[in-house]
N, CA, C and O atoms as CSV, one atom per row, in Angstrom:
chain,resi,resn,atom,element,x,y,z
A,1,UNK,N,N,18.794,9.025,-5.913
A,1,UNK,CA,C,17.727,9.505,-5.081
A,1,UNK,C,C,16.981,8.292,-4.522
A,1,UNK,O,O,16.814,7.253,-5.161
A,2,UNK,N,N,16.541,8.510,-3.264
A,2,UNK,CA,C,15.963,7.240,-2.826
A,2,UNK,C,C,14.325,7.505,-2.140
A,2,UNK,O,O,14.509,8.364,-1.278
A,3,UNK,N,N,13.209,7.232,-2.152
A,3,UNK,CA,C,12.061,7.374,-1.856
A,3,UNK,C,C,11.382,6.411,-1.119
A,3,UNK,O,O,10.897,5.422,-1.668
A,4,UNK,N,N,11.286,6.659,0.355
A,4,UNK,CA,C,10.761,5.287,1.105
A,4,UNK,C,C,9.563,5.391,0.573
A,4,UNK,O,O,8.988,6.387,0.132
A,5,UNK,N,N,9.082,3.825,0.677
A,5,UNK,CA,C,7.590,3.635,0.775
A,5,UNK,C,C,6.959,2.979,1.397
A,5,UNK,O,O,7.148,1.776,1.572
A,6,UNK,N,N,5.793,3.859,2.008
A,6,UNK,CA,C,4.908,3.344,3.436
A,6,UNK,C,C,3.361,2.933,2.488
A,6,UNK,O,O,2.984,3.346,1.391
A,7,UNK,N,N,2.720,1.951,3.464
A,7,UNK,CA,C,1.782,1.390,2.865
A,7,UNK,C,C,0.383,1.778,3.880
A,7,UNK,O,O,0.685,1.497,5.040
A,8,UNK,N,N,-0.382,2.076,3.834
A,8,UNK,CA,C,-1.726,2.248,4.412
A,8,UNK,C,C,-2.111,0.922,4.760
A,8,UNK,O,O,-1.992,0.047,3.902
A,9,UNK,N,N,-2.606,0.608,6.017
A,9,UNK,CA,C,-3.719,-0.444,6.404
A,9,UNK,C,C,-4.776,0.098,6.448
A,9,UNK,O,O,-5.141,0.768,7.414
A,10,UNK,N,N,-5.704,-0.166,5.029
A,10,UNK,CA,C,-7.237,0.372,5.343
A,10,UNK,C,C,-8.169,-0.287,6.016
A,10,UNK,O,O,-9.370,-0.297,5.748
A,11,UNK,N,N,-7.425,-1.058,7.233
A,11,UNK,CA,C,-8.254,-2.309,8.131
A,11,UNK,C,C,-9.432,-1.883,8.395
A,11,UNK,O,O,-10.514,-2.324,8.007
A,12,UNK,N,N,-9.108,-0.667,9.331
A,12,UNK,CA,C,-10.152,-0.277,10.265
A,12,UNK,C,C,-9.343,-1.262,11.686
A,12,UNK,O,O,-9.946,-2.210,12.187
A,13,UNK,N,N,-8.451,-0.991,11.994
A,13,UNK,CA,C,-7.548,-1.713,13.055
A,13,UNK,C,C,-8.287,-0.900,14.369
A,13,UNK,O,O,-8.622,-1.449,15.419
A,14,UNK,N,N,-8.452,0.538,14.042
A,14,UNK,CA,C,-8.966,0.618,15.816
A,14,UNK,C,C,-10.257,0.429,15.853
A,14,UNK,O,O,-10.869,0.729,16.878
A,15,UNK,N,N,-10.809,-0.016,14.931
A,15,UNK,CA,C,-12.309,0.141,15.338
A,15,UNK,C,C,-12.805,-2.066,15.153
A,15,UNK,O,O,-13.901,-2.615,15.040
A,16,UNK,N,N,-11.725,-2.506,15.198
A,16,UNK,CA,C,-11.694,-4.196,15.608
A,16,UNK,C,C,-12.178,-4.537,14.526
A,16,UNK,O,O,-12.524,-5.715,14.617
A,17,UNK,N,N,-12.549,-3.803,12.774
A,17,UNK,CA,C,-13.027,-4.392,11.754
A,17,UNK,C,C,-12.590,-5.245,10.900
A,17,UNK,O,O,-13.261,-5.687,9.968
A,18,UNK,N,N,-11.071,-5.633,11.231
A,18,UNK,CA,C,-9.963,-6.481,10.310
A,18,UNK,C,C,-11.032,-7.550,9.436
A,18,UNK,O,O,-11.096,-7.505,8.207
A,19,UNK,N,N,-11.850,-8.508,10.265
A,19,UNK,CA,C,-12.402,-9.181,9.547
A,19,UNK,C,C,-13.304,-9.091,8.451
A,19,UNK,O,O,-13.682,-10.060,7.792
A,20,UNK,N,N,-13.594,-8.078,8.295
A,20,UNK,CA,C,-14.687,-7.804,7.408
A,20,UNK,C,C,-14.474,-7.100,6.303
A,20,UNK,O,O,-15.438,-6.661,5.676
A,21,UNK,N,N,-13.089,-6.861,5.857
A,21,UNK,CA,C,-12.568,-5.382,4.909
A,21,UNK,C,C,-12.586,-6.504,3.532
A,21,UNK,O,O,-11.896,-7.488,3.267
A,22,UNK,N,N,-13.523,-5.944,2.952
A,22,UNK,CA,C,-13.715,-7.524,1.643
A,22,UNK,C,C,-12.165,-7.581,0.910
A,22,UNK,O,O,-11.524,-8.591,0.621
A,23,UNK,N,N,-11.829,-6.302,0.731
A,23,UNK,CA,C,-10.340,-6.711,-0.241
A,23,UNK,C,C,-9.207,-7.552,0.614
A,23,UNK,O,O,-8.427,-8.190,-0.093
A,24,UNK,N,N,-9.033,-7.629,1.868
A,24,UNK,CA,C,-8.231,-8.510,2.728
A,24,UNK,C,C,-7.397,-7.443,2.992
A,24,UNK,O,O,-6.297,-7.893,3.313
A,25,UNK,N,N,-7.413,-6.021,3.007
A,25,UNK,CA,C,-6.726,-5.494,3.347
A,25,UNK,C,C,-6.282,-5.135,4.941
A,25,UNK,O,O,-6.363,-4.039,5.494
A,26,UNK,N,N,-5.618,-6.845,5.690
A,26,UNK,CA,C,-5.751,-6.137,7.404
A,26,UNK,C,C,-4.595,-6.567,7.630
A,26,UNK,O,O,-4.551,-7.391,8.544
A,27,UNK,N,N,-3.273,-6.229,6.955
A,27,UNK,CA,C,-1.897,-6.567,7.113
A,27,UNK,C,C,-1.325,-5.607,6.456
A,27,UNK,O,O,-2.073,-5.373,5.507
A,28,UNK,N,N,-0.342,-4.850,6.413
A,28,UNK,CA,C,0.544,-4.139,5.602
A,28,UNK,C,C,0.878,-5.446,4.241
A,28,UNK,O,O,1.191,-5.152,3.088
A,29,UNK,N,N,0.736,-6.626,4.683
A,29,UNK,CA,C,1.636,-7.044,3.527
A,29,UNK,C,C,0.624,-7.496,2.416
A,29,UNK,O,O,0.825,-7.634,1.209
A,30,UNK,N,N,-0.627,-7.705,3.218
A,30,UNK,CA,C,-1.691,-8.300,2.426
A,30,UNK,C,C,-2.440,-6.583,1.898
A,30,UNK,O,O,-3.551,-6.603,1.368
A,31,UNK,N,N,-1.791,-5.359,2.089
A,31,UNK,CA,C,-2.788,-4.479,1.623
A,31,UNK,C,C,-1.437,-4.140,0.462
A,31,UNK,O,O,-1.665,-3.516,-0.574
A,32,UNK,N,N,-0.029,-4.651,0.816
A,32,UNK,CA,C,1.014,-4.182,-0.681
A,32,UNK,C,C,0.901,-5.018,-1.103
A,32,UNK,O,O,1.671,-4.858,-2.050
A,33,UNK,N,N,0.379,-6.282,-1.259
A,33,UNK,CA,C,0.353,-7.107,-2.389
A,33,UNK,C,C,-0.847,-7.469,-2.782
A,33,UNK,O,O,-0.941,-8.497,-3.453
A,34,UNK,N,N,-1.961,-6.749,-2.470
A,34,UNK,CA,C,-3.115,-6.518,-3.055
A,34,UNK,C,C,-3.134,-5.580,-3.806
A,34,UNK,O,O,-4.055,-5.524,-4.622
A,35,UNK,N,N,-2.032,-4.443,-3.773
A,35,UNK,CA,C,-2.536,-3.138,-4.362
A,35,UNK,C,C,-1.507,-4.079,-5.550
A,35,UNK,O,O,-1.909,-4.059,-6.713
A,36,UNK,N,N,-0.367,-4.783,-5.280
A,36,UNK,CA,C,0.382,-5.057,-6.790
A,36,UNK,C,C,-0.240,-6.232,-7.464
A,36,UNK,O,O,-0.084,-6.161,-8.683
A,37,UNK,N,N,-0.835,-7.194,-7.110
A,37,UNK,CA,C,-1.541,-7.720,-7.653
A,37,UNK,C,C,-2.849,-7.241,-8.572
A,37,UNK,O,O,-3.003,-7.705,-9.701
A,38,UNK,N,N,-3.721,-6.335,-8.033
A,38,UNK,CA,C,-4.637,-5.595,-8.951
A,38,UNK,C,C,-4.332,-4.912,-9.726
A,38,UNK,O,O,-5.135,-4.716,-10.637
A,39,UNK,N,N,-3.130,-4.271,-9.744
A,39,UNK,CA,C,-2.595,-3.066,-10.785
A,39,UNK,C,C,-1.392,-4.406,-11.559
A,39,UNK,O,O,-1.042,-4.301,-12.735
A,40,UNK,N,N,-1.178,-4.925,-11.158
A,40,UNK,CA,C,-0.332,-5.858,-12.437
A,40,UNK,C,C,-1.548,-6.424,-13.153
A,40,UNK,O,O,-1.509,-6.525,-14.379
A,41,UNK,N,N,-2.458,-6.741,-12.577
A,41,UNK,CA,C,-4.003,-7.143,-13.419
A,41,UNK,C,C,-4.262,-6.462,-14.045
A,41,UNK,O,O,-4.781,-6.826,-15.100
A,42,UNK,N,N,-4.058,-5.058,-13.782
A,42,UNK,CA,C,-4.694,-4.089,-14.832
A,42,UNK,C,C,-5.991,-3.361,-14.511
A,42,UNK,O,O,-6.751,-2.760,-15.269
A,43,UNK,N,N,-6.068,-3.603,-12.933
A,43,UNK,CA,C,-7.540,-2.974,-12.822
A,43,UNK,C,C,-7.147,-2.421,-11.750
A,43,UNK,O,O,-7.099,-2.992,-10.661
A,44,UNK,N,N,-6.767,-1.024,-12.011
A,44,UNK,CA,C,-5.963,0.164,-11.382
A,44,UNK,C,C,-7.254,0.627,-10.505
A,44,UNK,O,O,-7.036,1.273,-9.480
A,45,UNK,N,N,-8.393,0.364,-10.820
A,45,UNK,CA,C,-9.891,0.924,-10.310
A,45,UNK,C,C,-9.533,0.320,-8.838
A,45,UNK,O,O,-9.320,0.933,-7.792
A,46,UNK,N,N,-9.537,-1.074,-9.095
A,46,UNK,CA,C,-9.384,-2.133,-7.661
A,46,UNK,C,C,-7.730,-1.901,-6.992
A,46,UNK,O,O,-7.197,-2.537,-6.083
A,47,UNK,N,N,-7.354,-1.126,-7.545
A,47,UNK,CA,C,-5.761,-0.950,-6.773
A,47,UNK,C,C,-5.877,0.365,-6.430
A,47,UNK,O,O,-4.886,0.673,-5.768
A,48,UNK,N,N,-6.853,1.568,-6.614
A,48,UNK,CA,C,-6.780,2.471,-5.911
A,48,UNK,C,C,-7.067,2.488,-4.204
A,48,UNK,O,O,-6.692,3.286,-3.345
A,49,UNK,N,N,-7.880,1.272,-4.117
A,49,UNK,CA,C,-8.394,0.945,-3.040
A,49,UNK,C,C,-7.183,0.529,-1.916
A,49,UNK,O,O,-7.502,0.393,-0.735
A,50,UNK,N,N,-6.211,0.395,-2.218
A,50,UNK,CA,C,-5.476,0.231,-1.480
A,50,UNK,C,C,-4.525,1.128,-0.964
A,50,UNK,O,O,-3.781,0.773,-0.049
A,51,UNK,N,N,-4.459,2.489,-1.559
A,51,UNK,CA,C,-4.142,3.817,-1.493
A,51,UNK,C,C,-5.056,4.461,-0.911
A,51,UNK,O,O,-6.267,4.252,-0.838
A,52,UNK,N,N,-4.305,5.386,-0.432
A,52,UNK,CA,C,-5.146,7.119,0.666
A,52,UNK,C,C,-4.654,8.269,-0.400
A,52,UNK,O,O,-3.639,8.767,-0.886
A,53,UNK,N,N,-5.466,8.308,-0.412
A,53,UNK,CA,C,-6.108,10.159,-1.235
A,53,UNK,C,C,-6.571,10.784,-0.620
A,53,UNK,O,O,-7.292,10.577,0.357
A,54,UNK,N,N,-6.112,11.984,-1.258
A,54,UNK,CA,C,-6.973,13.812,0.009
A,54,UNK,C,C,-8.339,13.401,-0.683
A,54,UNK,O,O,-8.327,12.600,-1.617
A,55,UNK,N,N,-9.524,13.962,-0.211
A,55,UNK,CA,C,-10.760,13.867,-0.325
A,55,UNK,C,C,-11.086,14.738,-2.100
A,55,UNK,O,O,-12.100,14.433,-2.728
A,56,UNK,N,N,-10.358,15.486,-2.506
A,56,UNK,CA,C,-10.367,16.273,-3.539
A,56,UNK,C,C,-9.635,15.489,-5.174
A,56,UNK,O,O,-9.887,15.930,-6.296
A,57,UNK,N,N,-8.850,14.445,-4.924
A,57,UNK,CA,C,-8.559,13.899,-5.943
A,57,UNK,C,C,-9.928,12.827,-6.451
A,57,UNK,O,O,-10.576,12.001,-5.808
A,58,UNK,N,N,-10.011,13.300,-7.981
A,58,UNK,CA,C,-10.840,12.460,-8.397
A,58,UNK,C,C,-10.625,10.904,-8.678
A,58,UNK,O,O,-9.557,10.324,-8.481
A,59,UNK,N,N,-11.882,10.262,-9.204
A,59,UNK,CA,C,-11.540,9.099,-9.798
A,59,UNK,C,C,-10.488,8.540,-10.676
A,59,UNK,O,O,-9.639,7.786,-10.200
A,60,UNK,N,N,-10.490,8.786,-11.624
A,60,UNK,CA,C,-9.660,9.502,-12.872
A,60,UNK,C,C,-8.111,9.501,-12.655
A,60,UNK,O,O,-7.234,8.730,-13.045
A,61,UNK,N,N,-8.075,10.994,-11.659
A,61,UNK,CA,C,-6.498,10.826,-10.905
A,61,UNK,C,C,-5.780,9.791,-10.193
A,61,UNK,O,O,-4.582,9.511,-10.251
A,62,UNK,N,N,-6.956,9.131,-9.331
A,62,UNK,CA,C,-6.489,7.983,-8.329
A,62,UNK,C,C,-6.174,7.071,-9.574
A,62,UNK,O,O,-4.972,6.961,-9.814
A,63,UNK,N,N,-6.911,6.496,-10.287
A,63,UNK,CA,C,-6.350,6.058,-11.682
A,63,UNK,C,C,-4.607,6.284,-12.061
A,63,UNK,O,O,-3.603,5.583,-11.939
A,64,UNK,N,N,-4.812,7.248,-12.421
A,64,UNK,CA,C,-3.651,7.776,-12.972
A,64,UNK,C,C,-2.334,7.563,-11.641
A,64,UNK,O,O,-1.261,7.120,-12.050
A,65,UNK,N,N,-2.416,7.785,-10.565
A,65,UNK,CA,C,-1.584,7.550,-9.848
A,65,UNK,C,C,-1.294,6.794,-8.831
A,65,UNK,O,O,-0.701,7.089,-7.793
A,66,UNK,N,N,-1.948,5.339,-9.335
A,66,UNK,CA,C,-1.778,4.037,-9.191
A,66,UNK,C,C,-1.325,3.515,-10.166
A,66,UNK,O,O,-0.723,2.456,-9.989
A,67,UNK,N,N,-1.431,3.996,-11.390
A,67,UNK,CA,C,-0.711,3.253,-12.829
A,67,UNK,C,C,0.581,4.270,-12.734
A,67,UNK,O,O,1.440,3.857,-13.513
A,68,UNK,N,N,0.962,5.322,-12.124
A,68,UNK,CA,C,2.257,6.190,-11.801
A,68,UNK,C,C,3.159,5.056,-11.069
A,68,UNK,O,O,3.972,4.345,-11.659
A,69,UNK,N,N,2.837,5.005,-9.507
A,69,UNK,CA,C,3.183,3.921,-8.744
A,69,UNK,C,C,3.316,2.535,-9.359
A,69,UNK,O,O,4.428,2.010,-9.407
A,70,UNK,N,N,2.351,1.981,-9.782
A,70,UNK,CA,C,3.192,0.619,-10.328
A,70,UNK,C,C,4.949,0.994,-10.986
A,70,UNK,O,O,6.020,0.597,-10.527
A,71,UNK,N,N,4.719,1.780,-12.050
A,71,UNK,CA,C,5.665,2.146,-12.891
A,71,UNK,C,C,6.747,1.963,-12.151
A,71,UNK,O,O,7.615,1.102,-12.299
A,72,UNK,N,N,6.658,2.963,-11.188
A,72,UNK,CA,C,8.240,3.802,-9.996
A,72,UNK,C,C,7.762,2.296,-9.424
A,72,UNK,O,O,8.425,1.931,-10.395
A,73,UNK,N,N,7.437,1.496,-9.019
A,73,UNK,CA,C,7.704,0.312,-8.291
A,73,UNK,C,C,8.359,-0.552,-9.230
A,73,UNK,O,O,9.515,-0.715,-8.840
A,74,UNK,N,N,8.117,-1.235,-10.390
A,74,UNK,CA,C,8.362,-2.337,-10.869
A,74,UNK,C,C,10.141,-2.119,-11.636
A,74,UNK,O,O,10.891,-2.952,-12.145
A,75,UNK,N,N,10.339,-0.231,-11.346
A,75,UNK,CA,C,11.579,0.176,-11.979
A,75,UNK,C,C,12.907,0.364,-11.071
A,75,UNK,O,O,14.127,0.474,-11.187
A,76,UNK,N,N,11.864,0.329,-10.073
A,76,UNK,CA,C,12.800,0.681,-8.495
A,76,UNK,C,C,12.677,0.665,-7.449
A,76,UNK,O,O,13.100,1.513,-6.663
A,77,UNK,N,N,11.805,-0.723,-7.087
A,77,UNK,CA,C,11.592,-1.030,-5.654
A,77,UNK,C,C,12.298,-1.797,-5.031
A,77,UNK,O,O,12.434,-2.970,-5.378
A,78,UNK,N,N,12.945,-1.226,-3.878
A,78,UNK,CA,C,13.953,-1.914,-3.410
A,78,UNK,C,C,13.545,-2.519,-1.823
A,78,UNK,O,O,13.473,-1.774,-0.846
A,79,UNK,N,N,13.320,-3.853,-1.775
A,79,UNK,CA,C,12.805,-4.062,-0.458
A,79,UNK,C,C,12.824,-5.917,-0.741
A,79,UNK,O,O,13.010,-6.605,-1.745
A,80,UNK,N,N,12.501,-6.259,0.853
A,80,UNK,CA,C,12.405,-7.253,0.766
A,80,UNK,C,C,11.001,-7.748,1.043
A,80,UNK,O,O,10.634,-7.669,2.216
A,81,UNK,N,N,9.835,-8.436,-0.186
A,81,UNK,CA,C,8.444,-8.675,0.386
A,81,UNK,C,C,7.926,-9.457,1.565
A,81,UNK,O,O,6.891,-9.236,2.193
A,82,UNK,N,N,9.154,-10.772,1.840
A,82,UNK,CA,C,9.012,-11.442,2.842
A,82,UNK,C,C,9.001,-10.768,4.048
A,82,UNK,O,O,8.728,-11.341,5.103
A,83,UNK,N,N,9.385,-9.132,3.944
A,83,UNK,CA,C,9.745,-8.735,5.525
A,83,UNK,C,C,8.622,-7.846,5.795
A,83,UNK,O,O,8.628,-7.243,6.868
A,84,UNK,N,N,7.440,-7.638,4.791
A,84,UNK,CA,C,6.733,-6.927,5.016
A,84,UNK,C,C,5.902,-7.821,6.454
A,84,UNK,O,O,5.746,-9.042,6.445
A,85,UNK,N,N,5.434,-6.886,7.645
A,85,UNK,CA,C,4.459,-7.141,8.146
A,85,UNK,C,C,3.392,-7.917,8.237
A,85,UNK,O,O,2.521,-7.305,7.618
A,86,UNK,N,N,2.847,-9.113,8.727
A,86,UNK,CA,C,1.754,-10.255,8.256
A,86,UNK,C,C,1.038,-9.800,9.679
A,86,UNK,O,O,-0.067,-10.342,9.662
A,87,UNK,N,N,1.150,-9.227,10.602
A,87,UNK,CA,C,0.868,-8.675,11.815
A,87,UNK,C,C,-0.525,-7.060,11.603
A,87,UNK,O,O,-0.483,-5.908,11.173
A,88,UNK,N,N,-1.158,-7.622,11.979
A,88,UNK,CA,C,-2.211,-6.181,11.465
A,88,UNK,C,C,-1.715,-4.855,12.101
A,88,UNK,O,O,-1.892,-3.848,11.416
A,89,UNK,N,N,-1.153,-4.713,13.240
A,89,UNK,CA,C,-0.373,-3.600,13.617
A,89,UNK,C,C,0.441,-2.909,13.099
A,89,UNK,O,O,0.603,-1.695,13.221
A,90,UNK,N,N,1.238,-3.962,12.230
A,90,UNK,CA,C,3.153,-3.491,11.610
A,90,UNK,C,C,3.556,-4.177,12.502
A,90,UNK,O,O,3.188,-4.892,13.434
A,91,UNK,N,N,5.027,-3.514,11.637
A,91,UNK,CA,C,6.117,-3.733,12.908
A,91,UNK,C,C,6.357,-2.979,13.904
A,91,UNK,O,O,7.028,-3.512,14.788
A,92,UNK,N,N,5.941,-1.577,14.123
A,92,UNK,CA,C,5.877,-1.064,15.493
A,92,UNK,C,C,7.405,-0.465,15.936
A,92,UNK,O,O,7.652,0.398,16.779
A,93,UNK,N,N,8.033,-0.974,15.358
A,93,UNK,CA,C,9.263,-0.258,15.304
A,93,UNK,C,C,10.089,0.704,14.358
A,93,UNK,O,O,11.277,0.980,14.528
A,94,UNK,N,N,9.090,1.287,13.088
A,94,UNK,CA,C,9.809,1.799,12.356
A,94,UNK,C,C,9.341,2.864,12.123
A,94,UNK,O,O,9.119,3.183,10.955
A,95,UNK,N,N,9.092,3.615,13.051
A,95,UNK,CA,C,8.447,4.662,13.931
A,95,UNK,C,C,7.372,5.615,12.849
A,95,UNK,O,O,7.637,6.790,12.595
A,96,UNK,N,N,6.275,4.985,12.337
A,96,UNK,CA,C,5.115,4.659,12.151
A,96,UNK,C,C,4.290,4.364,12.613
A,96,UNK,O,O,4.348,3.358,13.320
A,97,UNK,N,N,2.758,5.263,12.430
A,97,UNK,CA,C,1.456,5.685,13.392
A,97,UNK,C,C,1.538,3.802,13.046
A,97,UNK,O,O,2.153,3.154,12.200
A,98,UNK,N,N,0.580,3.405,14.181
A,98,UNK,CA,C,0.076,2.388,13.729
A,98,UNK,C,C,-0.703,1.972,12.269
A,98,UNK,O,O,-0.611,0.806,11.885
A,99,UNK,N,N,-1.248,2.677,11.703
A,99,UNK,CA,C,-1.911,2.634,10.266
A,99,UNK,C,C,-0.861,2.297,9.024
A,99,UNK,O,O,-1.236,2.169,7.859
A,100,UNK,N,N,0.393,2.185,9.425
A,100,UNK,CA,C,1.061,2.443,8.363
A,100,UNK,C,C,2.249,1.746,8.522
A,100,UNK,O,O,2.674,1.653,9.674
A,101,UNK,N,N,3.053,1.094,7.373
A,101,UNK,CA,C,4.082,0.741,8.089
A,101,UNK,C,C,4.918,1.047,6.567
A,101,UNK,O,O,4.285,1.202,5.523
A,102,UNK,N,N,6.728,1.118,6.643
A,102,UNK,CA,C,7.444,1.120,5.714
A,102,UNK,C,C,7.494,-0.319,5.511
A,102,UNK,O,O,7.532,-1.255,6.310
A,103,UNK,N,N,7.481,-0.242,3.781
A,103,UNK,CA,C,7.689,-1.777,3.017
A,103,UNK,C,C,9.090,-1.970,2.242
A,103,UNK,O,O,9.438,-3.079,1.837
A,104,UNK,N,N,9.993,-0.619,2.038
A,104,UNK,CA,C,10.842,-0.552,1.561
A,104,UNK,C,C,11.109,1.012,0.757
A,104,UNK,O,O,10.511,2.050,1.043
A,105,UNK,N,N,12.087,0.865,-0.228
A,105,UNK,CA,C,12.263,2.345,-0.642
A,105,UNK,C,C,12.092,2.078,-2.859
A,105,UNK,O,O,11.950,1.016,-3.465
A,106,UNK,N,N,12.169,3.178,-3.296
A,106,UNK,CA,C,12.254,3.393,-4.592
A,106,UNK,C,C,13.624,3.829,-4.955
A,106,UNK,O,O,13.741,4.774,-4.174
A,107,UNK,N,N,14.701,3.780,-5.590
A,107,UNK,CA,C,15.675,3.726,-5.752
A,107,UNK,C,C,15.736,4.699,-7.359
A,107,UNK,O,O,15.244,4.022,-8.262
A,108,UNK,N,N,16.093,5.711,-7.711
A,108,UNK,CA,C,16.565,5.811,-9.224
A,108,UNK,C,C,16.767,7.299,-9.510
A,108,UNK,O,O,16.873,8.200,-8.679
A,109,UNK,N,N,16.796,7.376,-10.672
A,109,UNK,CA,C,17.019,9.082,-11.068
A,109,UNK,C,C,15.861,10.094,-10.818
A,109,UNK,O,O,16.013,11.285,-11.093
């Protein structure tokens, strides 16, 4: 079974805020290796931030399914990090809203 995975830019890209997003989140590659850097730290609190949630999931959950995601990542992420996006747009070709771009897939049973 294979599971792409797309990454959120919580830039604020249309509204020209890139500079100011304190976590550095204004790249696809700098918002997936912020979210794996904080959750390999262990502070799943600061790696929810790099995830989109419906307005109805609690604290707690976002918790819980950022320490889910590390898991399914570190067991079966199949991608290359160098190819992620350094471009605040994406890549624009992988027919993805601008907000979002694919970083690779999850691979396993």
């Amino acid at each position: 079974m294979r599971i792409w995975i797309a990454i959120l830019v919580l830039s604020g890209l249309a509204s020209g805020q890139t500079a100011l997003d304190r976590l550095g989140r204004t790249t696809p590659k700098s918002s997936f290796m912020g979210f794996l850097r904080s959750a390999h730290e262990g502070n799943f609190t600061k790696a929810t931030r790099y995830l989109q949630f419906a307005p109805e999931v609690g604290e707690r959950e976002r918790v819980e399914l950022a320490r889910e995601l590390l898991f399914v990542l570190d067991r079966g992420f199949v991608g290359n990090l160098d190819s992620i996006s350094s471009k605040p747009e994406g890549n624009g070709d992988d027919g993805m809203t601008v907000d979002r771009d694919t970083v690779g897939a999850v691979v396993g049973a």
